[in-house]
TIMI-198845 format. One record per residue: residue number from 1; residue in one letter; y, x, z of N, C-alpha, C in turn. Coordinates in Angstrom, 3 decimals, always signed. Layout:
N
<n->NUM, res->A, nY->Y, nX->X, nZ->Z, caY->Y, caX->X, caZ->Z, cY->Y, cX->X, cZ->Z>;
...
This chain:
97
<n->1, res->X, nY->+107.112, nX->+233.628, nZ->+31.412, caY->+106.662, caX->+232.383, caZ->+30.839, cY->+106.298, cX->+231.374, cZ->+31.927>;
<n->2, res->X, nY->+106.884, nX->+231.399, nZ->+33.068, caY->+106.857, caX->+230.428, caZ->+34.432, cY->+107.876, cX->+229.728, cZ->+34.267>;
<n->3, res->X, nY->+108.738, nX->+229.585, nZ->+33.137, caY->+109.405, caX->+228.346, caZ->+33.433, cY->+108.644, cX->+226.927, cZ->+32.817>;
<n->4, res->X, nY->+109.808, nX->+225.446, nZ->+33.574, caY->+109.265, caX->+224.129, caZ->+33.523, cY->+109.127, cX->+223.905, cZ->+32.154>;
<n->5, res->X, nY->+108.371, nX->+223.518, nZ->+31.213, caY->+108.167, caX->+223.058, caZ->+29.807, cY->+109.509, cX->+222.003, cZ->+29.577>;
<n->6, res->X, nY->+109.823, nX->+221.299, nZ->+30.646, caY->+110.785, caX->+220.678, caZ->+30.271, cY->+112.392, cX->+221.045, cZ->+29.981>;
<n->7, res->X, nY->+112.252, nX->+222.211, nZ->+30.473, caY->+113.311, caX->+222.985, caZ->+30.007, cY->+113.690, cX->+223.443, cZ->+29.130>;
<n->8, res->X, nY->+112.291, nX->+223.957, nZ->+28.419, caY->+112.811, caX->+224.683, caZ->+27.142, cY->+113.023, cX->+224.134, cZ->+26.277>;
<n->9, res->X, nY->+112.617, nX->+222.749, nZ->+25.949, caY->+113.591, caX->+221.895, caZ->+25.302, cY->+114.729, cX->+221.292, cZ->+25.246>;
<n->10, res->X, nY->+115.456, nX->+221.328, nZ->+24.858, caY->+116.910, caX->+220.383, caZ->+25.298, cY->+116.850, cX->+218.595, cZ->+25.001>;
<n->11, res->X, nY->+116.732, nX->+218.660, nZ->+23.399, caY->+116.428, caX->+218.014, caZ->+22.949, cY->+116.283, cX->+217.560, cZ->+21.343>;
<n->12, res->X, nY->+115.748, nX->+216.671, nZ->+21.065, caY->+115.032, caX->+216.363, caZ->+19.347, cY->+116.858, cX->+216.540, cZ->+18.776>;
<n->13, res->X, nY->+116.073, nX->+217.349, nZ->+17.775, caY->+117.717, caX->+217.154, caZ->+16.344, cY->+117.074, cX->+216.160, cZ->+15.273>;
<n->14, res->X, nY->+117.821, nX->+214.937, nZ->+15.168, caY->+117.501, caX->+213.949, caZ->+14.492, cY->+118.775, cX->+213.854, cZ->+13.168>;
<n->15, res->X, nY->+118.588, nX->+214.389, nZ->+12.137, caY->+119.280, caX->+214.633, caZ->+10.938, cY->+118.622, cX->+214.003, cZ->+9.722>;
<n->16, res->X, nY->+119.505, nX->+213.593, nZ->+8.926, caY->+118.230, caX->+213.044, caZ->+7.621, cY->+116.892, cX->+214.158, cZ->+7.125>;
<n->17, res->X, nY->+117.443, nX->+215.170, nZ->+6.952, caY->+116.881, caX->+216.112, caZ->+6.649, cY->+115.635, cX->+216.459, cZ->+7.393>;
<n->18, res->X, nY->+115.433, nX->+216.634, nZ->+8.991, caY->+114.756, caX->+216.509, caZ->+10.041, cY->+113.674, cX->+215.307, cZ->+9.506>;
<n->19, res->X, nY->+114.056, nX->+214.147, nZ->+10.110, caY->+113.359, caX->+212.794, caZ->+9.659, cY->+112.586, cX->+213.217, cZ->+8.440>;
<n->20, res->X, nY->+113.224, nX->+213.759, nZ->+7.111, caY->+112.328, caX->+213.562, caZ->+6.203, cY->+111.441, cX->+214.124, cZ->+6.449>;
<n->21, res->X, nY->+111.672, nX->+215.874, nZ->+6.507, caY->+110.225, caX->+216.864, caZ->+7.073, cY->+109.554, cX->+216.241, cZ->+8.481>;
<n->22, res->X, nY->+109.979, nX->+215.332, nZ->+9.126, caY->+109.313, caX->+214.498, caZ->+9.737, cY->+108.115, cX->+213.805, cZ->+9.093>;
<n->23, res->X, nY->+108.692, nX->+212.945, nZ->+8.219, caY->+108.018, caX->+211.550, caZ->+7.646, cY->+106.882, cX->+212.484, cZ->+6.618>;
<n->24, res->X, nY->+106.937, nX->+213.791, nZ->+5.943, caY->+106.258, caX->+214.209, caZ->+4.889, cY->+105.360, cX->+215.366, cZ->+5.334>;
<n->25, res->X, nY->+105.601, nX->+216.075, nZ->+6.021, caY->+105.032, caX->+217.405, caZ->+6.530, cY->+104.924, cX->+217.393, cZ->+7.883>;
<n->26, res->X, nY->+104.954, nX->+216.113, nZ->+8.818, caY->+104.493, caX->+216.552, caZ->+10.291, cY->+104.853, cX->+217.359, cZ->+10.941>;
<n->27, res->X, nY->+106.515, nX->+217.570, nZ->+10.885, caY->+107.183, caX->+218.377, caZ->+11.326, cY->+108.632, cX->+217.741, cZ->+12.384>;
<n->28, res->X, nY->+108.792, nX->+218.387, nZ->+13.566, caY->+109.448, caX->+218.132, caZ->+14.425, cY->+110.761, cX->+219.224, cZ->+14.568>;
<n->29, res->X, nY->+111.634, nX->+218.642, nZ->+14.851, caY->+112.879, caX->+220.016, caZ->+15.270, cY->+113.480, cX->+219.520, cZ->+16.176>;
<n->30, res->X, nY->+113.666, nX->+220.565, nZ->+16.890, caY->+114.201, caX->+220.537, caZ->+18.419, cY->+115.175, cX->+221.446, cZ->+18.488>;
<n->31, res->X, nY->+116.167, nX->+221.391, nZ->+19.940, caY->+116.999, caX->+222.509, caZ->+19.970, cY->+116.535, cX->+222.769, cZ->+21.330>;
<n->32, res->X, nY->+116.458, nX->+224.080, nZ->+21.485, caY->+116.036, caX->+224.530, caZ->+22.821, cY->+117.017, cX->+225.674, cZ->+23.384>;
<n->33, res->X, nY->+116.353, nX->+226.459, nZ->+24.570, caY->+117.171, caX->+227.095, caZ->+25.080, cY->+117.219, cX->+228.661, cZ->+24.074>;
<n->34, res->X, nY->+118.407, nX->+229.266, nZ->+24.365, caY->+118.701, caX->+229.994, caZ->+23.205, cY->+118.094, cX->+231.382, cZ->+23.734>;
<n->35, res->X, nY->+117.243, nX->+231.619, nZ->+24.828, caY->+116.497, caX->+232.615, caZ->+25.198, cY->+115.047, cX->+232.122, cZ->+24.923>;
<n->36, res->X, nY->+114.921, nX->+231.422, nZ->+24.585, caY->+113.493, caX->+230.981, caZ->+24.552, cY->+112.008, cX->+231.153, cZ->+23.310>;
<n->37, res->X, nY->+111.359, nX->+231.905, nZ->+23.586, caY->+110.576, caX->+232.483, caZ->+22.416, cY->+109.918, cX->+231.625, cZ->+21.600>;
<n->38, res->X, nY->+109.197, nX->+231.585, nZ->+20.931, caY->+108.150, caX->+230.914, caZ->+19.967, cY->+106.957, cX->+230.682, cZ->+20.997>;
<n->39, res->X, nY->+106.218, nX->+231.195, nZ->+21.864, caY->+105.030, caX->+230.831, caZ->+22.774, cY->+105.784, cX->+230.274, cZ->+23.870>;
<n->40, res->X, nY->+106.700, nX->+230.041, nZ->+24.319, caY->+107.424, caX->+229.159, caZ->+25.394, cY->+107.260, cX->+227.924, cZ->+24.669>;
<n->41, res->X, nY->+108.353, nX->+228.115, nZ->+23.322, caY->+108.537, caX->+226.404, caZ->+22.639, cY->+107.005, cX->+225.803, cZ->+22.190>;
<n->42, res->X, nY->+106.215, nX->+226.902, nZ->+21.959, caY->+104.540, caX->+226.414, caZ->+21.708, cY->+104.215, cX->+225.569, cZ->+22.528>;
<n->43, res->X, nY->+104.090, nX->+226.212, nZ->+23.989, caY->+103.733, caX->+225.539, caZ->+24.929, cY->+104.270, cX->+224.686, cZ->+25.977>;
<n->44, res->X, nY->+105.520, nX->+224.278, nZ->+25.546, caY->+106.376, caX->+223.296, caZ->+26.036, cY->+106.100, cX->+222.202, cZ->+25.121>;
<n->45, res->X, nY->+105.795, nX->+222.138, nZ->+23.870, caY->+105.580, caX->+220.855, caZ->+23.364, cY->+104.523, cX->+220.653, cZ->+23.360>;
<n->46, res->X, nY->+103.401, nX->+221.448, nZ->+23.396, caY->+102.437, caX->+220.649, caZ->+23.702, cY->+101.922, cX->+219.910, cZ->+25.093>;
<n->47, res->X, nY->+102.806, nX->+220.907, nZ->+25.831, caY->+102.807, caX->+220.073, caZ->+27.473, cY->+103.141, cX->+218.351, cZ->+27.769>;
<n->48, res->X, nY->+104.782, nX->+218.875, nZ->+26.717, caY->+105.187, caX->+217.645, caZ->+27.240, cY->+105.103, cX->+216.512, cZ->+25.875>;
<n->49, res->X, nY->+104.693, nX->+216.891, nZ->+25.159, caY->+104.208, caX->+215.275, caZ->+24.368, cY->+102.637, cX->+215.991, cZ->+23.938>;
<n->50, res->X, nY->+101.661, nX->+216.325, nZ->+24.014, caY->+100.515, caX->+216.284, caZ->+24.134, cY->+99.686, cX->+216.074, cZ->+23.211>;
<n->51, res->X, nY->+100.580, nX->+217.100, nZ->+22.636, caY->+100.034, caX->+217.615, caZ->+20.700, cY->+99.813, cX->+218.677, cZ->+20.329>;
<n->52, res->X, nY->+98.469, nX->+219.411, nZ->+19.374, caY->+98.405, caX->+220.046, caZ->+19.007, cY->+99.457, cX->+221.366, cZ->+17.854>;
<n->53, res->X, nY->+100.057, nX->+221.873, nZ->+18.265, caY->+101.294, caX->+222.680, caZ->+17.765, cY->+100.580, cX->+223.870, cZ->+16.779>;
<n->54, res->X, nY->+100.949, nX->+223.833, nZ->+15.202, caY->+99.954, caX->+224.868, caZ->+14.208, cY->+101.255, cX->+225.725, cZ->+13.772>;
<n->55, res->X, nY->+102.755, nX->+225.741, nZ->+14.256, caY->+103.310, caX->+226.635, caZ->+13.785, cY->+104.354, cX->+226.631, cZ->+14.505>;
<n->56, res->X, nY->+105.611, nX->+227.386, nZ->+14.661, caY->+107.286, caX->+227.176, caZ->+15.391, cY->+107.204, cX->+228.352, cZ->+14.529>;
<n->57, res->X, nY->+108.901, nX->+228.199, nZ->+13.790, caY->+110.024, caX->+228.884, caZ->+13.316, cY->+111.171, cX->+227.963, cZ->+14.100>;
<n->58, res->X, nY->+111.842, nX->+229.470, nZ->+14.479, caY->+113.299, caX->+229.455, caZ->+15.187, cY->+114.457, cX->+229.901, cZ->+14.647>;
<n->59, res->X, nY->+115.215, nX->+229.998, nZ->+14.556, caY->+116.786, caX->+230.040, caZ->+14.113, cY->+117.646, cX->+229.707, cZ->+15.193>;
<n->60, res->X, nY->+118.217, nX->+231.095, nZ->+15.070, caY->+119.774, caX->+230.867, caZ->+15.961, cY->+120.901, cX->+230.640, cZ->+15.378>;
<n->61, res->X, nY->+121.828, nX->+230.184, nZ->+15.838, caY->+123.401, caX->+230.032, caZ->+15.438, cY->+124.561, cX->+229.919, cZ->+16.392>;
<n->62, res->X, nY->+125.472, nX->+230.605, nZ->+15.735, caY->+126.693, caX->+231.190, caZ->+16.737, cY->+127.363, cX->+229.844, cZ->+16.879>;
<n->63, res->X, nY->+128.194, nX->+229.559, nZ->+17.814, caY->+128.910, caX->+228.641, caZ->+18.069, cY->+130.599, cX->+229.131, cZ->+17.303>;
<n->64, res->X, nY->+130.826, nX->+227.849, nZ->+16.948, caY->+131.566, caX->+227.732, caZ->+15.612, cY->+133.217, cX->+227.924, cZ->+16.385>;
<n->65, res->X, nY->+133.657, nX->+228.837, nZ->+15.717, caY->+135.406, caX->+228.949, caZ->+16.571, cY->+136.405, cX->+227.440, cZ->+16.081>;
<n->66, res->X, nY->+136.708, nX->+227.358, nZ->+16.960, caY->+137.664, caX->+225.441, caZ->+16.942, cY->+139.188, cX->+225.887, cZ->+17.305>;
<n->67, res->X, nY->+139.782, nX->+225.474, nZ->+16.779, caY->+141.394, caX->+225.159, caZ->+17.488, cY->+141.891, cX->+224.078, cZ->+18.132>;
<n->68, res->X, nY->+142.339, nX->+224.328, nZ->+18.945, caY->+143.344, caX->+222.940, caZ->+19.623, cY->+144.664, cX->+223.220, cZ->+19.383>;
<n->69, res->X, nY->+145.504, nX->+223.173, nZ->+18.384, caY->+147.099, caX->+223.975, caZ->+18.665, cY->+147.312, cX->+225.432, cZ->+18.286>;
<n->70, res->X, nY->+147.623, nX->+225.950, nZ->+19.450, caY->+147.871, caX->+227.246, caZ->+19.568, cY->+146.532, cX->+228.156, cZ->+20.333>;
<n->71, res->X, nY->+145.903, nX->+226.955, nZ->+21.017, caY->+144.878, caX->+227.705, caZ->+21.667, cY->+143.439, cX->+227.192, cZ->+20.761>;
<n->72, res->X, nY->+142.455, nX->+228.734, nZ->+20.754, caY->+141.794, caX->+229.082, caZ->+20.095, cY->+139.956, cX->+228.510, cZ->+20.987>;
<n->73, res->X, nY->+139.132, nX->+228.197, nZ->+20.948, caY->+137.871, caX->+228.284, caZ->+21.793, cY->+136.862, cX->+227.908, cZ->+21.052>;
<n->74, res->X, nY->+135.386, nX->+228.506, nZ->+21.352, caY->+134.178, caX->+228.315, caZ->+20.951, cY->+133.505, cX->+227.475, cZ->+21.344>;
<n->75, res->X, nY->+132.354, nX->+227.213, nZ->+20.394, caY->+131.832, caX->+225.490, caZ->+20.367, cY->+129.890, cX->+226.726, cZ->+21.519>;
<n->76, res->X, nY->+129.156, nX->+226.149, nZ->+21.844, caY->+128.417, caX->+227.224, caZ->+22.402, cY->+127.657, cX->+227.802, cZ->+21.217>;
<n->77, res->X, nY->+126.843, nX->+228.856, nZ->+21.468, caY->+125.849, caX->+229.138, caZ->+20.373, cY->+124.457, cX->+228.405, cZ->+21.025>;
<n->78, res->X, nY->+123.658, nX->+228.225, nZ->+19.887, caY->+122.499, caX->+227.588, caZ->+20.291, cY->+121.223, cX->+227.794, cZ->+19.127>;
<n->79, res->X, nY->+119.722, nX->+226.923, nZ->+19.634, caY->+119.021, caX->+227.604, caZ->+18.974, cY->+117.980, cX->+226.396, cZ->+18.493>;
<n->80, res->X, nY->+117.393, nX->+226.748, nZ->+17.312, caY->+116.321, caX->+225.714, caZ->+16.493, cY->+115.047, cX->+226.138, cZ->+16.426>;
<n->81, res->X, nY->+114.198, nX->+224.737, nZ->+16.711, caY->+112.895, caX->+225.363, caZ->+16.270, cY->+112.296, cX->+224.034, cZ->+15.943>;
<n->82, res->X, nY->+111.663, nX->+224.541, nZ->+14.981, caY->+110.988, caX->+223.726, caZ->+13.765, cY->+109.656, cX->+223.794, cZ->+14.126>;
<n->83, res->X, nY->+108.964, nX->+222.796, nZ->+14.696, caY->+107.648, caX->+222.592, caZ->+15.201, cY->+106.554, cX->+221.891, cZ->+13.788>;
<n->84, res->X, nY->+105.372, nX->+222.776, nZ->+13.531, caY->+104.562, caX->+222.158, caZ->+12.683, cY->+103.353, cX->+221.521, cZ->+13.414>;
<n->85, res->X, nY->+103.374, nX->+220.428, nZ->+13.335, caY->+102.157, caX->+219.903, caZ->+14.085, cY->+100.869, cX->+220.087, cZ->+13.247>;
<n->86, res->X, nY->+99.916, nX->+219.858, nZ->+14.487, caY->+98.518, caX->+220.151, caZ->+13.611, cY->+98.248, cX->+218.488, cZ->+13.216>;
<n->87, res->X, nY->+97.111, nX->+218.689, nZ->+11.873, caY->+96.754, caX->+217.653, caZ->+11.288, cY->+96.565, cX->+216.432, cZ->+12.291>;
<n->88, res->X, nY->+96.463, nX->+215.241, nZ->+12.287, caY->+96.238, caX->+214.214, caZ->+13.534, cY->+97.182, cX->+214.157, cZ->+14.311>;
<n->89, res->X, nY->+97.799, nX->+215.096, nZ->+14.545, caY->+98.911, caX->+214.777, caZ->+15.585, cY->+100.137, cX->+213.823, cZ->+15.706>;
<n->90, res->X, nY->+100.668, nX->+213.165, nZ->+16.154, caY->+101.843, caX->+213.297, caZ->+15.972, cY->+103.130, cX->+213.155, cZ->+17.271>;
<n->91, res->X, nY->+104.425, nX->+212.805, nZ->+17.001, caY->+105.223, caX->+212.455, caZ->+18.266, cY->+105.895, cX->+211.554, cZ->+17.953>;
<n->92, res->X, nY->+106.022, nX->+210.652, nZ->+18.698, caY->+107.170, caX->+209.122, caZ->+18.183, cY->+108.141, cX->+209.491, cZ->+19.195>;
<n->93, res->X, nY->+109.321, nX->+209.953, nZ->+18.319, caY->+110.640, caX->+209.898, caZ->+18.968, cY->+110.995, cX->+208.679, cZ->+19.070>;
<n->94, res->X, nY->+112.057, nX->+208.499, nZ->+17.791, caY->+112.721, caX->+206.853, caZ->+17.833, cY->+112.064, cX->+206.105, cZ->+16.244>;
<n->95, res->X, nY->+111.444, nX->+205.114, nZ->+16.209, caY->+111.210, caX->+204.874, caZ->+15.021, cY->+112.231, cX->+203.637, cZ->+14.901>;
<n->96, res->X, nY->+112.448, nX->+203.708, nZ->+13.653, caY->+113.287, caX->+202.054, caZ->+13.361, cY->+114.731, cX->+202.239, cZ->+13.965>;
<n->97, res->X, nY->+115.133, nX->+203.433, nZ->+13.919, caY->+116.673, caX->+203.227, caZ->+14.771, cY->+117.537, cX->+203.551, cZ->+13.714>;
């Protein structure tokens, strides 16, 4: 658990869906690194935006097989986590965009 907080985030997943559990439940989702536990992503967000964190659920997913032609290749696998902030908190990604 010595790595940079800024790492274990990649970055915000901004989806309608996201936004709403944003706007209603004080909830953030991120994609991070796909080794990265629940007390890493804890304490990477509260490092780096400087908020009280009351929950993370994670979810992985395989990277999706694509074609070009004849040749076949994978999209990467990667990983989610659904940050519940504590009451008062919050994080301003992008508002108004």
């Amino acid at each position: 658990m010595s790595r940079e907080p800024r790492t274990v985030i990649i970055k915000p997943i901004m989806t309608e869906k996201s936004m709403r559990q944003k706007e209603e439940g004080n909830v953030v989702t991120f994609q991070v690194q796909p080794d990265a536990n629940k007390v890493e992503i804890r304490m990477a967000v509260e490092r780096v935006f400087n908020v009280k964190v009351s929950d993370v659920r994670t979810s992985s997913y395989e990277g999706k097989l694509k074609r070009m032609g004849r040749h076949q290749g994978r999209r990467p696998s990667w990983k989610k986590a659904v940050v519940q902030l504590a009451p008062g908190h919050k994080i301003e990604l992008v508002e108004g965009a």
